[in-house]
N, C-alpha and C positions, 0 to 999 in steps of 0.2 A: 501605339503598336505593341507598346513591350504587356499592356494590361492582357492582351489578347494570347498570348502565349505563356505568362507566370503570372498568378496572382497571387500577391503580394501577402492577402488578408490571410487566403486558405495556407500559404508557408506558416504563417507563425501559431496557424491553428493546429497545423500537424504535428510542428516540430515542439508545440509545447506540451502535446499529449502525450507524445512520443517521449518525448522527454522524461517526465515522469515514472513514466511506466522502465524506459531504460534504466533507471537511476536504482528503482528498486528490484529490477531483475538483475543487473546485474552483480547488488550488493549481495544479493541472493547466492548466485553463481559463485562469485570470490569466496564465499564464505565456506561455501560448500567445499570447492576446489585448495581453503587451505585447512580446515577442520576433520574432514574425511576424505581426503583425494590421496592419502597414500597409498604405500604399496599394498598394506594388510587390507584393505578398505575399497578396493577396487570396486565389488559388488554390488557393495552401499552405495557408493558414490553414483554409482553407472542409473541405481535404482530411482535415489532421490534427483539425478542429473534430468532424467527420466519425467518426475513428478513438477521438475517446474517446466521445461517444456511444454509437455501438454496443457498443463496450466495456464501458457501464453498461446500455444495453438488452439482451443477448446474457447476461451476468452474469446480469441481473434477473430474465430469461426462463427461464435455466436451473436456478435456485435457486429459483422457484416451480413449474416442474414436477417438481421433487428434493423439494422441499417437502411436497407432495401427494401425491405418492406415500408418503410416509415417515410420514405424518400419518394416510392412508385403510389403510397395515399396522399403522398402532398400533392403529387402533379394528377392525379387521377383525381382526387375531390377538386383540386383547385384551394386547401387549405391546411396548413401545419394542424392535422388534429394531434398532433406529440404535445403540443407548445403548453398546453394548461395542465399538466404533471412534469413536463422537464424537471422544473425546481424541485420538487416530490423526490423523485426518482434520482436526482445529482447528490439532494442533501444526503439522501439517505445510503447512497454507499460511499459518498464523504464519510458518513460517520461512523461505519462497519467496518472499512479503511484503516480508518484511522486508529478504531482498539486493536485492529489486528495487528499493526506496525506497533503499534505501545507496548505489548504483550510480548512479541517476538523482541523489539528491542533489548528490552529489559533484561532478557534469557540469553539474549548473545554479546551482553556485556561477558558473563561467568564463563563465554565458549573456550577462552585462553585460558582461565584458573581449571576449568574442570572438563577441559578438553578430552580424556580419553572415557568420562563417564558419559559425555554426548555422545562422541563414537558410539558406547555402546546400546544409550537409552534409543538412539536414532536406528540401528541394528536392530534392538529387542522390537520395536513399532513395527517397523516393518517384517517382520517373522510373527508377529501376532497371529492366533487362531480368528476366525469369525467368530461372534459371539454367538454362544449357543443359544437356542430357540425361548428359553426362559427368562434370558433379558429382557428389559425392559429398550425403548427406545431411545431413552438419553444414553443408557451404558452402549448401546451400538452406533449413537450416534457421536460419541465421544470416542471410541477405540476403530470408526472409520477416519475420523479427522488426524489422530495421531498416527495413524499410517498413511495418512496422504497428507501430513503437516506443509510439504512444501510445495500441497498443487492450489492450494488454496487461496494464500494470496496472488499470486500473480494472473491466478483466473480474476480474483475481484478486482484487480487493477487494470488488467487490461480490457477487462468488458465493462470500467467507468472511464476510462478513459477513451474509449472507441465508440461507444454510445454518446459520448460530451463531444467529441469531435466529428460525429457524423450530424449532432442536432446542430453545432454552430458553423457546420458547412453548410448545413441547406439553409442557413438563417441569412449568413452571408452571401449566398451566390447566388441570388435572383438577379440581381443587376449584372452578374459577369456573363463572358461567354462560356461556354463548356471548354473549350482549347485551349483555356487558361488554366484546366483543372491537374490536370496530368499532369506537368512539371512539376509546378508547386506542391501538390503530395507527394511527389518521389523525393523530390528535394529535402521538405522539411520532416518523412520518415528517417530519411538516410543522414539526416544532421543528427536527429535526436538518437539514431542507432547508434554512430561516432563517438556521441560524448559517452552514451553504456560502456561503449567498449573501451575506452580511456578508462573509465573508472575500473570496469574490470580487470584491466591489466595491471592498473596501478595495485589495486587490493592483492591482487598473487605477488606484485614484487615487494611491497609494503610488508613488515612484521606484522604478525596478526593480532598482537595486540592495541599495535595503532592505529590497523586498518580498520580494528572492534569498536574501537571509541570515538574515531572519525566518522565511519558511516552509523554509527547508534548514534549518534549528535545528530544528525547531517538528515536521518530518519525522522526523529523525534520534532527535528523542525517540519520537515513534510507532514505528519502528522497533526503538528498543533494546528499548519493551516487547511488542512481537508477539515477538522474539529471545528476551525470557526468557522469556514466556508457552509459546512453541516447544517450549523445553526442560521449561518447570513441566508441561506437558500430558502430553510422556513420560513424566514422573516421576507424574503421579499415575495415570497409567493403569496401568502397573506397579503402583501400588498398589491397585487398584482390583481387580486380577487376583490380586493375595495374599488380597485378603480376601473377594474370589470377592461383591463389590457394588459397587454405586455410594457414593463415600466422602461425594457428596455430599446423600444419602437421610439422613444423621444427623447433618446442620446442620453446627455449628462446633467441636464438643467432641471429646470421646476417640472416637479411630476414626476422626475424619475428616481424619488426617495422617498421615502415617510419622516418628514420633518420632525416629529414628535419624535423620535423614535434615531435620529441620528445625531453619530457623536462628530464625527469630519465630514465632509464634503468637498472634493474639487471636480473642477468640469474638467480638466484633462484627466491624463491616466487610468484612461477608463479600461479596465479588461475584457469587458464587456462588445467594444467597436470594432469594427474591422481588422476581427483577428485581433488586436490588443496590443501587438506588436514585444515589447519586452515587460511590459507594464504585464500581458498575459502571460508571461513566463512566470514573471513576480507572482504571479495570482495562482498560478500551476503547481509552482512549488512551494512557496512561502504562503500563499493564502491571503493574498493583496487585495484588498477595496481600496477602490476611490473614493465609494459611499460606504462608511463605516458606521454600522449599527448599535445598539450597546448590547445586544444579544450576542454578537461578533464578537467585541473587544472582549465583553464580560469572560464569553467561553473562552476566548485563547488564554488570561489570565489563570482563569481554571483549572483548563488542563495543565497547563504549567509546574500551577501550586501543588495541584494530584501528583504530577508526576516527581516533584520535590517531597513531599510528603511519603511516598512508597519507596524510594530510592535511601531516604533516612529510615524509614522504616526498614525497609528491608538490612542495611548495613547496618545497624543497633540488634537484628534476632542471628545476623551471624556472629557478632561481637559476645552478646549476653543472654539471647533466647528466648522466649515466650515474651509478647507484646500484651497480652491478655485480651482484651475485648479486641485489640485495634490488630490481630492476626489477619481476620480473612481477608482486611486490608489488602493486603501484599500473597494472597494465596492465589488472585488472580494473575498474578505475575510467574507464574510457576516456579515461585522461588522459598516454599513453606521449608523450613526445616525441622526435620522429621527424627526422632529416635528409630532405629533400625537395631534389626538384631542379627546377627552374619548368618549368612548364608550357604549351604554350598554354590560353588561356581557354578554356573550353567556354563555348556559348551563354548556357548559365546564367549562369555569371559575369558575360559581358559583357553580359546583362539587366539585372542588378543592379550593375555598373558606369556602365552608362549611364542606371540609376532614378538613381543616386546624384549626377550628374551628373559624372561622371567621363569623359575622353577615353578611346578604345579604345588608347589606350599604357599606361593606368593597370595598377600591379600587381595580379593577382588578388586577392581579397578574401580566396579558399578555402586552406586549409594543413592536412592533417594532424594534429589535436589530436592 
């Protein structure tokens, strides 16, 4: 009786998408809310409060009309034509994901050291002109990103995680009733909205500098595992197309790995089955196989070592300065340290010089990170 009004599988499929997606919108929000949510900063705040919204409603919008359509040609042909690019399509905003959280990471470790030059780099973004007609397309398409810096992830996270949650609902619910659907997504959105909002509250009561080091840890782990997931996704789709099926139609046993080509193996904990249960949370946020590849393991080592190597790199060119060849290294990190020559104040600045109470001789606040 009870399968027929909650199902069980679609809970843990919601709450684990859901989940994810809360975890980095809300780290979003906190940040926002303790970086620029003063009083001088109202504007900004309201602006960029603004740009990750949409970013979760434009995501959410898109990913349920992709949804539906993908859902009305399974029952209209009679056949999942999504199923043979899922893996295509999952690895590859796993791993667009996954630089964008390494990148942003990295940038809001320095939010506490150089907090009122973000206030104002984040202000100057958004008061940018359009670029005039004789740019080229990278320079327009660089100076729209840094004015919508904060609509961007959360639109990539919520339209991969709404499109992964819609294909492994129809994967799972051929065997259930429809009367089982309802609860169980409301349930397991509105758990995984709970725990955003814990963390969001905890980040505004939290100092900001421990809230920066907790959630950039906490980030960085989500990321390494969308990074190997990225990689685990080509590799099994490849295999998927040797054996000319879906590898995961025959559970956990023989066939549903490439032998050659795997470092672990267990037949439970699959994330992959009905819904996954916590094994798919594992897998949601941390980047859990049961069937572990060496493409898998390799890359999460990887990133890891990348991410140790830029973070030494980067604390050694604020220490002593020029890395030489191994620079551009770390310039993807937006952390290049730059000679500057002063400037006068633009308006902005001397806004926020004189919120600060600072006299109009005080040095700009702004510098070049």
């Amino acid at each position: 009786m009870t399968v027929n009004v909650f199902a069980v599988p679609i809970f843990f499929i919601c709450f684990r998408e859901c989940l994810e997606t809360s975890i980095i919108v809300s780290v979003l929000l906190a940040f926002l809310k303790q970086s620029v949510g003063g009083e001088g900063d109202k504007e900004t705040y309201k602006r960029l409060l603004k740009q990750v919204w949409i970013g979760v409603g434009l995501g959410l919008a898109i990913c349920i009309c992709i949804g539906a359509g993908m859902i009305g040609a399974f029952y209209s042909l009679g056949k999942d034509v999504f199923s043979k690019t899922e893996d295509i399509w999952e690895g590859s905003f796993s791993l667009i994901a996954a630089i964008i959280i390494s990148i942003m990471g990295a940038a809001l470790l320095r939010v506490n050291k150089l907090q009122e030059k973000w206030r104002v780099k984040l202000m100057q973004a958004l008061d940018k002109k359009d670029a005039v007609a004789t740019s080229g397309i990278m320079s327009r398409f660089k100076l729209w990103s840094e004015k919508h810096v904060m609509f961007i992830l959360p639109f990539i996270t919520v339209l991969r995680e709404g499109l992964e949650a819609v294909v492994y609902i129809g994967g799972v619910s051929l065997g259930l009733p429809a009367s089982s659907f309802p609860l169980a997504v409301i349930c397991g959105l509105a758990a995984g909205c709970v725990v955003g909002y814990i963390i969001y509250r905890g980040g505004n009561t939290t100092s900001l500098q421990i809230f920066l080091i907790i959630s950039t840890g906490f980030l960085y782990l989500v990321a390494a595992g969308l990074f190997s997931k990225a990689v685990w996704a080509f590799e099994i789709h490849a295999w998927n197309n040797i054996i000319g099926g879906d590898a995961a139609e025959v559970g956990s046993g023989p066939g549903s790995y490439d032998i050659h080509k795997s470092v672990w193996h267990v037949n439970c904990c699959n994330a992959e089955l009905n819904g996954g249960g916590g094994w798919g949370i594992f897998n949601a946020i941390l980047g859990w196989q049961n069937s572990a590849t060496i493409g898998s393991v390799v890359s999460y080592n990887v990133y890891w070592l990348v991410v140790i190597i830029c973070f030494c790199s980067m604390t050694y060119m604020e220490r002593y300065g020029n890395l030489g060849v191994f620079t551009p290294l770390t310039t993807c990190f937006g952390l290049r340290k730059k000679k500057t020559v002063p400037e006068k104040p633009s308006s902005i600045e001397n806004e926020l010089m004189l919120s600060n109470g600072d006299d109009k001789t005080a040095t700009p606040v702004v510098n070049s990170l």
